[in-house]
Every structure is written in structure tokens, then in C-alpha cells.
C-alpha positions, -999 to +999 in steps of 0.1 A: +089-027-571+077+004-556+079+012-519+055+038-507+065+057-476+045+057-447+046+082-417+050+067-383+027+084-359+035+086-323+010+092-294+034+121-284+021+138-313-018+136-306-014+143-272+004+162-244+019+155-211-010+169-198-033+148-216-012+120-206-011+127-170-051+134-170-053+105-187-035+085-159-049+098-130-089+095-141-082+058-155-057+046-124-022+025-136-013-005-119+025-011-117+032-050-098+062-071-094+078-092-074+117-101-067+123-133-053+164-141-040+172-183-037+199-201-029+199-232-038+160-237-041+158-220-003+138-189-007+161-162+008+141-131+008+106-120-012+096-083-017+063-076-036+058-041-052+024-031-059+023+007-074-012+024-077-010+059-092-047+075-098-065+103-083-078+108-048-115+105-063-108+075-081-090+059-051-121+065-035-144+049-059-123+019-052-130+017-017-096+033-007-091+061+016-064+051+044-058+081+042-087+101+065-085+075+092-049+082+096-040+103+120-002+109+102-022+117+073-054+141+085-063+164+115-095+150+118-086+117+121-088+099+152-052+090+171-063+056+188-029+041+186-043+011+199-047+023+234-076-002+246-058-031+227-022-018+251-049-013+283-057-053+276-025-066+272-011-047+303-042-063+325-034-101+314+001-096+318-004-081+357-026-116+361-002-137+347+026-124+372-001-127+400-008-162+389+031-172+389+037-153+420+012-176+436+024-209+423+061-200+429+046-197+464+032-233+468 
């Protein structure tokens, strides 16, 4: 019985880091878990990881780009803060004092 000896090839061989990396960023690598902590069949606490490593073009090709309407993020973004949503909020609340000021009065 003869046992011929063959040669393990390894992708580090045909390619680079480089290559690899290239690779990576053009195609996009999607990296998802989740870790879920129970006590006694009572769900505790639940953190979900979702991991998205590609290139800024291909994030944009898939409808992502947070990151130009964040004003953290870019110069040109606008810094809204949600000032009209605060402007609201502060109006109701001012009536709703009114309104209890008045029946506090009756």
C-alpha cells in the first residue's frame, strides 16, 4: 500500500493581506450574534451584535450613509438636534400647567 503525499495549500499562499483586505472591503462581511443571560427561564439581559465591515462606496450601494446626515460625523451636515420636536413638547407642557392651574382653581 502506497501512500502518495499531497501538499496542503493554504489561501495565505495565493494571496496577500492586501488581497484579503481588498477583498473584504469590495465584497462587505457580516459578523452577527447575539448573548442572551436567564435565570431561571426569566430573560435577564439581551445584547445583539451586528458587525458590518465594507467600504464607504459599498455602504452606500446599500442604502447606508448615516454618516453625512450626522452632524458628529460631517461639516455639512445639518445640527437639528430635534429643536422643533423640543419647541412642541415645551408648548403642550406650558398648556397642560395652564389647564391644571385652572381646575386646581375651581
Amino acid at each position: 500500500m502506497e501512500r502518495t503525499r499531497q501538499r496542503v495549500v493554504h489561501a495565505t499562499d495565493t494571496s496577500n493581506l492586501a488581497d484579503i483586505l481588498e477583498r473584504v472591503l469590495d465584497k462587505g462581511i457580516v459578523i452577527a450574534g447575539d448573548i442572551k443571560v436567564k435565570l431561571v427561564d426569566i430573560e435577564l439581559l439581551t445584547i445583539q451584535v451586528r458587525l458590518l465591515i465594507c467600504s464607504v462606496d459599498k455602504a452606500r450601494e446599500m442604502g447606508m450613509d448615516w454618516w453625512l446626515r450626522n452632524p458628529d460625523f460631517s461639516s455639512k451636515a445639518v445640527a437639528d438636534h430635534g429643536g422643533e420636536e423640543l419647541d412642541e413638547v415645551k408648548r403642550r407642557l406650558a398648556q397642560l400647567e395652564q389647564q391644571a392651574v385652572v381646575a386646581e382653581a375651581r
